[in-house]
Structures are given as C-alpha cells and as structure tokens.
C-alpha positions as CSV (number, residue, x, y, z in Angstrom):
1,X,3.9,14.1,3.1
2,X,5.3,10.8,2.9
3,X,3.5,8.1,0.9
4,X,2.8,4.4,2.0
5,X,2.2,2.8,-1.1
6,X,-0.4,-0.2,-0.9
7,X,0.8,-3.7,-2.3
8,X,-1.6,-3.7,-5.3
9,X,-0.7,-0.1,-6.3
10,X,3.3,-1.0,-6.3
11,X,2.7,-4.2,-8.2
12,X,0.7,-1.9,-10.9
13,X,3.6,1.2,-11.0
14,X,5.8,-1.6,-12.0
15,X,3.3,-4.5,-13.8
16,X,0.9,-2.5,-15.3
17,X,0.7,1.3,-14.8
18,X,-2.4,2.4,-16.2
19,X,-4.4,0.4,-14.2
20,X,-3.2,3.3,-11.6
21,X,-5.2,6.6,-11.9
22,X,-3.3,9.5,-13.4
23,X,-2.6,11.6,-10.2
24,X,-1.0,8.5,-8.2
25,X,1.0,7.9,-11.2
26,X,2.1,11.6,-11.9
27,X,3.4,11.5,-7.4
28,X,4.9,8.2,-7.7
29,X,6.7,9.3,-11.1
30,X,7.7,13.1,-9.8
31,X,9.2,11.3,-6.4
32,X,8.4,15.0,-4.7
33,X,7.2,13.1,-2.0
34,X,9.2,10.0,0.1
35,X,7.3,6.9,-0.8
36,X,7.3,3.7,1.6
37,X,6.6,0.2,0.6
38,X,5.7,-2.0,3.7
39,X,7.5,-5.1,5.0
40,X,4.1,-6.4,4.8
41,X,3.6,-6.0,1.0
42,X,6.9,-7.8,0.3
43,X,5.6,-10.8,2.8
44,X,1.8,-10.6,0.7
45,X,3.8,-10.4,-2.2
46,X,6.2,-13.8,-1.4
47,X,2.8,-15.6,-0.5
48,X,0.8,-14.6,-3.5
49,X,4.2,-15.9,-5.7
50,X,4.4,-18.9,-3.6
51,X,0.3,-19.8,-4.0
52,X,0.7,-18.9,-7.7
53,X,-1.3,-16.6,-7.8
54,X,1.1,-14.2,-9.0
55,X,3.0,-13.9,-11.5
56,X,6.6,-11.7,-11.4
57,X,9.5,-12.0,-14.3
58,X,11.8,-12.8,-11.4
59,X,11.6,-14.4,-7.6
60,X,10.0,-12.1,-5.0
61,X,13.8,-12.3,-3.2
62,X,15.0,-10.1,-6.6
63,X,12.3,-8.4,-7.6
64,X,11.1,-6.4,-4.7
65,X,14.6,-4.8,-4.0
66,X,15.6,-4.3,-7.1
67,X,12.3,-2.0,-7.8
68,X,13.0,-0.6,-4.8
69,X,16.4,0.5,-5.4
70,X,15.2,1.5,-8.9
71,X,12.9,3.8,-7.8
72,X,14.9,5.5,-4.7
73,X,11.4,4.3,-2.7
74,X,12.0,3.4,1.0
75,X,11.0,0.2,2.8
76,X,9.3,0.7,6.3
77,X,9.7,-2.5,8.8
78,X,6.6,-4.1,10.8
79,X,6.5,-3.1,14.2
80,X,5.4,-4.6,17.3
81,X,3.5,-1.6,17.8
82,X,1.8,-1.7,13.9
83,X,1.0,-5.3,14.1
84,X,-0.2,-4.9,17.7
85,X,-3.1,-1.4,16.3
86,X,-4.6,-4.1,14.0
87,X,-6.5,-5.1,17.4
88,X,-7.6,-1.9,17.7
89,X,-8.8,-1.1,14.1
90,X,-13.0,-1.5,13.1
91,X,-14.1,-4.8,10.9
92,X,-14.6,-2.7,7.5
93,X,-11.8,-4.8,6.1
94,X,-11.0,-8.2,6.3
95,X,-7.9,-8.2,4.3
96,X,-4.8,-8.7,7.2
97,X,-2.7,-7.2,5.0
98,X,-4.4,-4.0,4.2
99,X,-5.5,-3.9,7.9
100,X,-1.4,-3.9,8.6
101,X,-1.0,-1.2,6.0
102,X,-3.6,0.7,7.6
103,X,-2.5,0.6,11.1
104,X,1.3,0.9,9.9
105,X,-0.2,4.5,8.2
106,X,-1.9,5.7,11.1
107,X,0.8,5.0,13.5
108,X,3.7,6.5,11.3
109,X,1.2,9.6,10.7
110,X,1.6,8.6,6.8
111,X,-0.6,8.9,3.6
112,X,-2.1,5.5,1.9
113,X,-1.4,5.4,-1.4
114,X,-4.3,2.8,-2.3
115,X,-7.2,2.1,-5.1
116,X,-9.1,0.2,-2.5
117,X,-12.5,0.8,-1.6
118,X,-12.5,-0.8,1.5
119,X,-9.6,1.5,2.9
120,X,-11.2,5.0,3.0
121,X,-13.6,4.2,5.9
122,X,-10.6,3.9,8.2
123,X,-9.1,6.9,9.8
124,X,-6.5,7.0,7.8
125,X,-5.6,10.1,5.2
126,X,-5.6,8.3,1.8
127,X,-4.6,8.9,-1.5
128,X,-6.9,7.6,-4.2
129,X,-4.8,5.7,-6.9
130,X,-8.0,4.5,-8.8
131,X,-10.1,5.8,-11.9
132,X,-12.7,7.9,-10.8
133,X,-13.9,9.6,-7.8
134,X,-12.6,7.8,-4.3
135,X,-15.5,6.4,-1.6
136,X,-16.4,8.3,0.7
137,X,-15.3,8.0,4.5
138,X,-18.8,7.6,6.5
139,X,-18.9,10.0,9.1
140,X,-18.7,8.3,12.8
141,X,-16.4,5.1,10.9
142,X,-13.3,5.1,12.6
C-alpha cells in the first residue's frame, strides 16, 4: 500500500505527534509502507507560513525537504490529470487542498493518510489518523 499523507497529519508527525492517533503513528514510524507527501501540501504549507497562520522553526523552502529527506518519505508532483479530477469530485468538501489530495489518491490508486472528517465520504480508501473511531462513508456518496 502506499500512503499519501494529508498536510495536517505531516505537520503533526513532525509538530506535534500525539495529536496523531496511535496506528497512523505506529505506519508512519515502522516506514513498512512508501509514504507520499503531495506537492500540494508543501504549496498549502508556503501559504499558511506566508498568511501567518503557521508557525515552522524554519522557512517552508528548508523545512519541507529536510523532513522529507529525514524520513526517507517520497514527494508526489501535481498533475494535469489530479488537478483536472477535482472537477469531477462531489461538494462534501470545500477545502481545495484536500479536494487535490483526494483526487491525487484516487488517481494514483493510493491510501489517505488523514484525520479529516470531511474526507471519508469520498471514494477514496482512507486511513484514519485521528482518536477514535473514523466517519463513516454514506453509502451512494461518491
């Protein structure tokens, strides 16, 4: 299986790691799996630095690769075609980000690494990285 990790779930592996649940943090620690990080998180990333609203203990141009490289994770570009399935995907998110993300996923046949609720009622195989029991996909939600 190989793992696209969601933007809010790299920034708390590497900002704050028990906000993660316990099972995304025992795959993204054992590294069985190959896990992704999208050209799209790095550009929400750059944005949310630039805004100030948030906070990294180095520029986005540094800190991204470095925890990359750190952690032997892989980066996966946007696509014409990725960018282009976000017309395609249902309203249950308005996040463009996260619609990327999901449309990268589906597209690349990958898993989501994400503690989103509004992600699961895509068709897209997840992986819960909250607390607690994950939402449930609605049946008939694409």
């Amino acid at each position: 299986m190989r793992i696209l990790i969601d933007t809010q779930c790299w920034l708390w592996w590497f900002l704050s790691p028990n906000r993660l649940g316990r099972g995304a943090r025992e795959v993204i620690a054992a590294a069985r799996d190959p896990l992704y990080l999208s050209a799209a998180s790095s550009w929400e990333i750059a944005i949310k630095v630039g805004l100030r609203k948030l906070r990294l203990p180095e520029p986005p141009g540094r800190y991204v690769p470095a925890r990359l490289a750190e952690q032997g994770m892989n980066s996966l570009p946007v696509e014409h075609s990725h960018a282009l399935r976000v017309a395609a995907l249902p309203a249950h998110h308005a996040d463009p980000f996260d619609r990327l993300l999901v449309a990268q996923a589906q597209i690349e046949r990958m898993t989501l690494m994400t503690a989103d609720p509004g992600i699961p009622p895509y068709d897209v195989e997840t992986l819960w990285a909250g607390e607690g029991e994950p939402p449930r996909r609605r049946p008939g939600r694409g």
